[in-house]
MDAnalysis code that builds the backbone (N, CA, C; Angstrom):
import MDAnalysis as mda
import numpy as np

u = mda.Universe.empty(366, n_residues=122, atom_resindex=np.repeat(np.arange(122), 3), trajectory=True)
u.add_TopologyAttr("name", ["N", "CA", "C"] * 122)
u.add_TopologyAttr("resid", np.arange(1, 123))
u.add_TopologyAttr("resname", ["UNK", "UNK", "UNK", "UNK", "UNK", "UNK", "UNK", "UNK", "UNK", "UNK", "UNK", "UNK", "UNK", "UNK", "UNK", "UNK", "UNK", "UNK", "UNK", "UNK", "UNK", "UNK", "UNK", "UNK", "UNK", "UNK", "UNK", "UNK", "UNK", "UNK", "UNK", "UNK", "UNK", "UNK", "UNK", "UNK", "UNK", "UNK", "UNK", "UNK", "UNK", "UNK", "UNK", "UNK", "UNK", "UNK", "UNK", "UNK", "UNK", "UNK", "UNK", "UNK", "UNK", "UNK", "UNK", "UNK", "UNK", "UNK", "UNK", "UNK", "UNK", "UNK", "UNK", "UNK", "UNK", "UNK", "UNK", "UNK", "UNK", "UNK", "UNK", "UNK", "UNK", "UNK", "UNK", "UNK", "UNK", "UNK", "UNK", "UNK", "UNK", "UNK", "UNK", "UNK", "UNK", "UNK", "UNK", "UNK", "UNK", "UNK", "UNK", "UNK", "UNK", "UNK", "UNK", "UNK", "UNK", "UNK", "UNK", "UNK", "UNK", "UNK", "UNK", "UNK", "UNK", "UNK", "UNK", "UNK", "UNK", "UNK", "UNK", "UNK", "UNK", "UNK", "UNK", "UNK", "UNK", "UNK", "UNK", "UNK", "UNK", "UNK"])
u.atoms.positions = np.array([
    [0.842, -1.185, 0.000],
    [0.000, 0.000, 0.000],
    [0.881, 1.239, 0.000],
    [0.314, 2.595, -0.979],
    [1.148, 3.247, -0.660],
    [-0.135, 4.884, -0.498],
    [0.937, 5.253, 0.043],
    [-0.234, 6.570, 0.233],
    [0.778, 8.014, 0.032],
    [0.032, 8.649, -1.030],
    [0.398, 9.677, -1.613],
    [-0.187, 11.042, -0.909],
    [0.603, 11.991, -0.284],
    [-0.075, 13.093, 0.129],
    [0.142, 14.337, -0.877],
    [-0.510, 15.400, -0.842],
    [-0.295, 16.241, -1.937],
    [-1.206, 17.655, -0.966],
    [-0.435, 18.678, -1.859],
    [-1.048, 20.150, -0.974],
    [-0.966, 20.684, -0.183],
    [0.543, 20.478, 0.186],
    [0.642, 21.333, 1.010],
    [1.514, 22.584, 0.636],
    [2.229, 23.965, 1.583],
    [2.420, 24.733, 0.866],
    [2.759, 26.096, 2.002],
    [2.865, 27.226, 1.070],
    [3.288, 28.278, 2.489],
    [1.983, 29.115, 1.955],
    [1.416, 29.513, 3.481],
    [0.118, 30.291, 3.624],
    [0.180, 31.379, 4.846],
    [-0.123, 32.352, 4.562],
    [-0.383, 33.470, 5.231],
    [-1.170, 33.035, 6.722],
    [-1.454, 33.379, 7.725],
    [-2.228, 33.035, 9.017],
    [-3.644, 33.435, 8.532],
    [-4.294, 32.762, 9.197],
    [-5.839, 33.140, 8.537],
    [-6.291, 32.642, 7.120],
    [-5.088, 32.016, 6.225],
    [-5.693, 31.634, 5.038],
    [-6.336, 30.128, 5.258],
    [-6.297, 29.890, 3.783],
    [-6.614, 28.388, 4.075],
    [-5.976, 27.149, 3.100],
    [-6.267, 25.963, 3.198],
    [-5.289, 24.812, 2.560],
    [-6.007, 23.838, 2.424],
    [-5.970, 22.862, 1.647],
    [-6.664, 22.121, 1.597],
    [-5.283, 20.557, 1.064],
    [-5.443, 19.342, 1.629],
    [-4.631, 18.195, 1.198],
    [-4.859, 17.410, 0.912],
    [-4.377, 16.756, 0.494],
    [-5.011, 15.521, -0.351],
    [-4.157, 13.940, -0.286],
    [-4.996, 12.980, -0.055],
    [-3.619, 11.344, 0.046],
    [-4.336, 10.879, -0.817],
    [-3.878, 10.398, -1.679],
    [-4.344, 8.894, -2.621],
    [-3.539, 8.016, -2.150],
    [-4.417, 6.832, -2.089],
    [-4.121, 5.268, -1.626],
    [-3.766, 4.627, -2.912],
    [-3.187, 3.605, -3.080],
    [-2.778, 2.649, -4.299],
    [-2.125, 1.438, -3.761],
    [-2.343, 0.508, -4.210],
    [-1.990, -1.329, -4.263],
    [-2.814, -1.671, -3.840],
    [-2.792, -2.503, -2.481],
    [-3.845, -3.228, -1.671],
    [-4.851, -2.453, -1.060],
    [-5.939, -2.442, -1.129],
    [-7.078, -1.830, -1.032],
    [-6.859, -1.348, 0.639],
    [-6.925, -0.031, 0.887],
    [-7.015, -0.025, 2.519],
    [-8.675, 0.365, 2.354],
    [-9.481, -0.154, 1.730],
    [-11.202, 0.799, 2.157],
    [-11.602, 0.256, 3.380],
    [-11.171, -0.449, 4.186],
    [-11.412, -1.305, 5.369],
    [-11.088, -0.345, 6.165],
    [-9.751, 0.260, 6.169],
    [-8.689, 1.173, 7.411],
    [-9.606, 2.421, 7.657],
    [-9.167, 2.766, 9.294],
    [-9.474, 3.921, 9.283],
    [-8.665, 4.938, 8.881],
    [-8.668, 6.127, 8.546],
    [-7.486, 6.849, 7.687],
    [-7.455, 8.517, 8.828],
    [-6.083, 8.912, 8.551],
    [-5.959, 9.994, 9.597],
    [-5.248, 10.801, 8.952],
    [-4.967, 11.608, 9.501],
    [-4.041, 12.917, 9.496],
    [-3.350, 12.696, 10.481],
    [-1.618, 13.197, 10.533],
    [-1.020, 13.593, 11.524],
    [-0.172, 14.523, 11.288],
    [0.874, 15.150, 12.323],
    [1.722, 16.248, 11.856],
    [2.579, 16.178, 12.840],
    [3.909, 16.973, 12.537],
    [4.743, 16.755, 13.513],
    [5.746, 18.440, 12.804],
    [5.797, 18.804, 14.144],
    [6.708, 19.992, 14.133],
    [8.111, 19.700, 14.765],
    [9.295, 20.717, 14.351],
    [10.715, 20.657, 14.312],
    [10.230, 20.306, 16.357],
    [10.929, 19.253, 16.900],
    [11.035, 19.184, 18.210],
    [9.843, 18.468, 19.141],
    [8.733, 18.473, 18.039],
    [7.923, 17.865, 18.695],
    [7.605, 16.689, 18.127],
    [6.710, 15.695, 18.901],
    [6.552, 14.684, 18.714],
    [5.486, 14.263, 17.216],
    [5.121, 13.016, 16.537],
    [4.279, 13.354, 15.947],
    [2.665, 13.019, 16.287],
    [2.030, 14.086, 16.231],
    [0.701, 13.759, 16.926],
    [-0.828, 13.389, 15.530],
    [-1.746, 12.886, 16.167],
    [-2.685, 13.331, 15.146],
    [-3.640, 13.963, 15.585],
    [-3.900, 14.581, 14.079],
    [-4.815, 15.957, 13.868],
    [-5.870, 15.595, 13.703],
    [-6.249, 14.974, 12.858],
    [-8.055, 14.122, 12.236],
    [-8.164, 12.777, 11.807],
    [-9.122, 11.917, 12.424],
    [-9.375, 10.669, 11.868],
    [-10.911, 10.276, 11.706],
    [-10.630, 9.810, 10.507],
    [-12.336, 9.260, 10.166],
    [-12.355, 7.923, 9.975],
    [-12.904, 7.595, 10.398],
    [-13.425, 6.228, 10.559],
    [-14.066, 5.227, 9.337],
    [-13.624, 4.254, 9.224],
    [-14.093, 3.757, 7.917],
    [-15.933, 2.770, 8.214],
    [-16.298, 2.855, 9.288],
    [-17.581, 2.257, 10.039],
    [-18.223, 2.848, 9.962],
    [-18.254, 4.293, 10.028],
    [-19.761, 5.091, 9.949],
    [-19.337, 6.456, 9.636],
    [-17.828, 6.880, 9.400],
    [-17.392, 7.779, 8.904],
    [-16.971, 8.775, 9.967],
    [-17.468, 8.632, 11.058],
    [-17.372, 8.963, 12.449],
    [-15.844, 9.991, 12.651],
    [-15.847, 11.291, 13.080],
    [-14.612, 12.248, 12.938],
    [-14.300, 12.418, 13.966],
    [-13.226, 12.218, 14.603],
    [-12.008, 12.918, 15.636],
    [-11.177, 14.016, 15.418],
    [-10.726, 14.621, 16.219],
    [-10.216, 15.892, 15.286],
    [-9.067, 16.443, 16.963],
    [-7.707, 16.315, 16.522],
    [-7.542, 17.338, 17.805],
    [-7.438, 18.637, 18.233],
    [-7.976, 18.941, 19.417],
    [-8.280, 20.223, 20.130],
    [-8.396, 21.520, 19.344],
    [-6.795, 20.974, 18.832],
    [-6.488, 22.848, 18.856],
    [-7.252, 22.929, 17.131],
    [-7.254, 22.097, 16.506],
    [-7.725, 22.012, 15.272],
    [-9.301, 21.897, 15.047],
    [-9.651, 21.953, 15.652],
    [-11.609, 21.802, 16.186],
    [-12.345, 22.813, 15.516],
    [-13.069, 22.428, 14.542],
    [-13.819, 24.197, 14.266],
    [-12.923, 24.719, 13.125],
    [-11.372, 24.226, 12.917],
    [-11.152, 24.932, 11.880],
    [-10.532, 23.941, 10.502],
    [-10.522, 22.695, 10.878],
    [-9.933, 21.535, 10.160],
    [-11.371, 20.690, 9.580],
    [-11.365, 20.081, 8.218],
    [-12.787, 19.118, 8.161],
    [-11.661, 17.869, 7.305],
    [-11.784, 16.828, 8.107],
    [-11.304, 15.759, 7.198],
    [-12.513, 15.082, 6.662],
    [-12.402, 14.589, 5.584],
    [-13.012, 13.884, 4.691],
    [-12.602, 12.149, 3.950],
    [-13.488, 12.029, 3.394],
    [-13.144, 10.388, 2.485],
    [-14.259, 10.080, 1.571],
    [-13.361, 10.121, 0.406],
    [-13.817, 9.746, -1.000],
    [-13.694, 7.817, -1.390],
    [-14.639, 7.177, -0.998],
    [-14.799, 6.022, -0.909],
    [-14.402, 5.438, -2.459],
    [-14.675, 6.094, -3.319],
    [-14.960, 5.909, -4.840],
    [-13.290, 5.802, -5.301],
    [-12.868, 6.905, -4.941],
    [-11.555, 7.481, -5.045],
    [-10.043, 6.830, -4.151],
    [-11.063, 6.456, -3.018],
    [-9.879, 6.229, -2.507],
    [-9.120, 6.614, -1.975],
    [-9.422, 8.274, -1.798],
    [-8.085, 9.064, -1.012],
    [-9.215, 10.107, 0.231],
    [-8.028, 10.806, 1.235],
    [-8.902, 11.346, 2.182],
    [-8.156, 12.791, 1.756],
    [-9.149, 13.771, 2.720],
    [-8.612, 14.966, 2.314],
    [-9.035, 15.749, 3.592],
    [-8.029, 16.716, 3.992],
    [-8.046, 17.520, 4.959],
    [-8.269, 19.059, 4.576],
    [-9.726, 19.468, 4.739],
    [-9.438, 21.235, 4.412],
    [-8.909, 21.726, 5.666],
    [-8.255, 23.121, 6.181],
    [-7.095, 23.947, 6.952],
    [-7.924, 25.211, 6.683],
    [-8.573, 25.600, 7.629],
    [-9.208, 27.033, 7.412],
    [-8.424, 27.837, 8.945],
    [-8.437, 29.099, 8.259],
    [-7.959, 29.794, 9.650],
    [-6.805, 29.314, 10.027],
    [-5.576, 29.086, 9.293],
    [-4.534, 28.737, 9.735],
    [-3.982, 29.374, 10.450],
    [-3.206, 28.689, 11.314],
    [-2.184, 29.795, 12.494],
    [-0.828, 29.012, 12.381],
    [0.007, 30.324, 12.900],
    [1.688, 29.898, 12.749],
    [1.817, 28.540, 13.121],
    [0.587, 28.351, 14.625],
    [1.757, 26.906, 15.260],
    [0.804, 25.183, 14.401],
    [-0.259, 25.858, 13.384],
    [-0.118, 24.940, 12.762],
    [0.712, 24.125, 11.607],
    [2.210, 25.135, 11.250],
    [3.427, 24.824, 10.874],
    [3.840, 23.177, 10.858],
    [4.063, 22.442, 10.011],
    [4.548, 20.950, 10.674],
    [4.884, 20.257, 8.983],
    [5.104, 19.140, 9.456],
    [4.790, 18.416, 8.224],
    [3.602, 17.442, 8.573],
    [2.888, 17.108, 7.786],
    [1.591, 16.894, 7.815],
    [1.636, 15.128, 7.163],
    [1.352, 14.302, 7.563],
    [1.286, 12.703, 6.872],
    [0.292, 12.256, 7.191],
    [-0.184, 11.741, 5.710],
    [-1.319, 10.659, 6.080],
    [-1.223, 9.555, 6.505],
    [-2.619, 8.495, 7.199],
    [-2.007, 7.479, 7.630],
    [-3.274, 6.153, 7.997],
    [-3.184, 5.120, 7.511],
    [-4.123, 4.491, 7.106],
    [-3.851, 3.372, 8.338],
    [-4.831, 2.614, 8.893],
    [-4.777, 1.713, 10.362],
    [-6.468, 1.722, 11.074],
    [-5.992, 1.635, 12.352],
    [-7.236, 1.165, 13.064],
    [-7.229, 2.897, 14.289],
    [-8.527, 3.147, 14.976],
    [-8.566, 3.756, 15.342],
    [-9.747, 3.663, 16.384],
    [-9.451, 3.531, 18.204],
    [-10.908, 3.463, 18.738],
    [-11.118, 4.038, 19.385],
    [-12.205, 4.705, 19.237],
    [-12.663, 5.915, 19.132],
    [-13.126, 5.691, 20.911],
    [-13.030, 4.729, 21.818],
    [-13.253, 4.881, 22.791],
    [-12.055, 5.623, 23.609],
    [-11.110, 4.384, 23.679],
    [-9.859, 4.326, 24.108],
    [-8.981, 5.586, 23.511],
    [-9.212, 6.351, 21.964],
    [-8.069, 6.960, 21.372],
    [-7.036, 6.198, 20.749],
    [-6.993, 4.735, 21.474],
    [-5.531, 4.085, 21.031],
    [-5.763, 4.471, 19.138],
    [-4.563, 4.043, 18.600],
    [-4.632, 4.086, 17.620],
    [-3.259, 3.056, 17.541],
    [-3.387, 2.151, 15.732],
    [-2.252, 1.489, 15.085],
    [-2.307, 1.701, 14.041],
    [-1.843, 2.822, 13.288],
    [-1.678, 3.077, 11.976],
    [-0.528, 2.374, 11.222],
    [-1.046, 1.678, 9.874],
    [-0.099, 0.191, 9.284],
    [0.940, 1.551, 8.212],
    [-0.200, 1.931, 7.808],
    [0.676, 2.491, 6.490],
    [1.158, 4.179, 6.484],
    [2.013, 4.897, 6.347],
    [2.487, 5.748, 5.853],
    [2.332, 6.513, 4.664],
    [2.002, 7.992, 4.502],
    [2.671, 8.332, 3.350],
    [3.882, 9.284, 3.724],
    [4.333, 9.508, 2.549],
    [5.412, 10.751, 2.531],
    [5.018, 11.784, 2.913],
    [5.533, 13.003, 4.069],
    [5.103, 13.964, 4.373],
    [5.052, 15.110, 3.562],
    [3.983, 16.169, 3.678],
    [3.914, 17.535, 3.005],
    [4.263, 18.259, 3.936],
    [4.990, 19.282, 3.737],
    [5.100, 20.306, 4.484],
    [4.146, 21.927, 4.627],
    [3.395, 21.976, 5.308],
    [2.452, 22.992, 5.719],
    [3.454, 24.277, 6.657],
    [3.188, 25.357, 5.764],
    [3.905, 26.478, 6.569],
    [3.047, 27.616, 6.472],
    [3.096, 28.216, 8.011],
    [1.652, 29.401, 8.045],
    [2.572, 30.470, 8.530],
    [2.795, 31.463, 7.939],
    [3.562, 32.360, 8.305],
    [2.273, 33.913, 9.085],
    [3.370, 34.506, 10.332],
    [2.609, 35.532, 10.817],
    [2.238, 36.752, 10.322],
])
C-alpha cells in the first residue's frame, strides 16, 4: 500500500489549505485513515481521523472548528481542508491508514505516506 499526500504549501495566518492522500496497491477501504503532523522538536501527533464504520470524525483540540477531514470512498483518497490557519499549525503533515478506537483513542496506523510540508507564516 502506498499513500500519496499532496497540498501542502506556504500560507499566510488566517488563510486556508486544503490536502489531499491517494491510496494505491492493496485496497485499505477497510482502514481507518488519519491525518497527523509533527513539528521541528515535537513529537508526531494526530490531527483528524475518520473512521471507515460510519465515517465517524475525531479531530484534535487545537484544530476543532477549523480543520474538516473527509473520504472519498470511490476514489480512494482522504482529504483535509485547513481554514484559519495559524503559525503553530506549521509541521509536516502525513497521512495514515490503520485502526482507530474511538473509545480508548488508542490508535495502530499500518501504512504511511510521505510527508507535506504545511507552513503558516505571521
Amino acid at each position: 500500500v502506498q499513500l500519496q499526500a499532496s497540498g501542502g504549501g506556504l500560507v499566510q495566518a488566517g488563510e486556508s489549505l486544503s490536502l489531499s492522500c491517494a491510496a494505491s496497491g492493496r485496497t485499505t477501504s477497510r482502514d481507518d485513515r488519519a491525518w497527523f503532523r509533527q513539528s521541528p522538536g515535537k513529537e508526531r501527533e494526530p490531527v483528524a481521523i475518520i473512521l471507515q464504520s460510519d465515517s465517524s470524525t475525531y479531530y484534535e483540540d487545537s484544530v476543532k472548528g477549523r480543520f474538516t477531514i473527509s473520504r472519498d470512498h470511490v476514489k480512494n483518497t482522504i482529504n483535509l481542508q485547513m481554514n484559519s490557519l495559524k503559525p503553530g499549525d506549521t509541521a509536516v503533515y502525513y497521512c495514515a491508514s490503520g485502526v482507530f478506537d474511538p473509545v480508548s483513542h488508542y490508535y495502530d496506523m499500518y501504512y504511511w505516506g510521505k510527508g507535506t510540508q504545511v507552513t503558516v507564516s505571521s
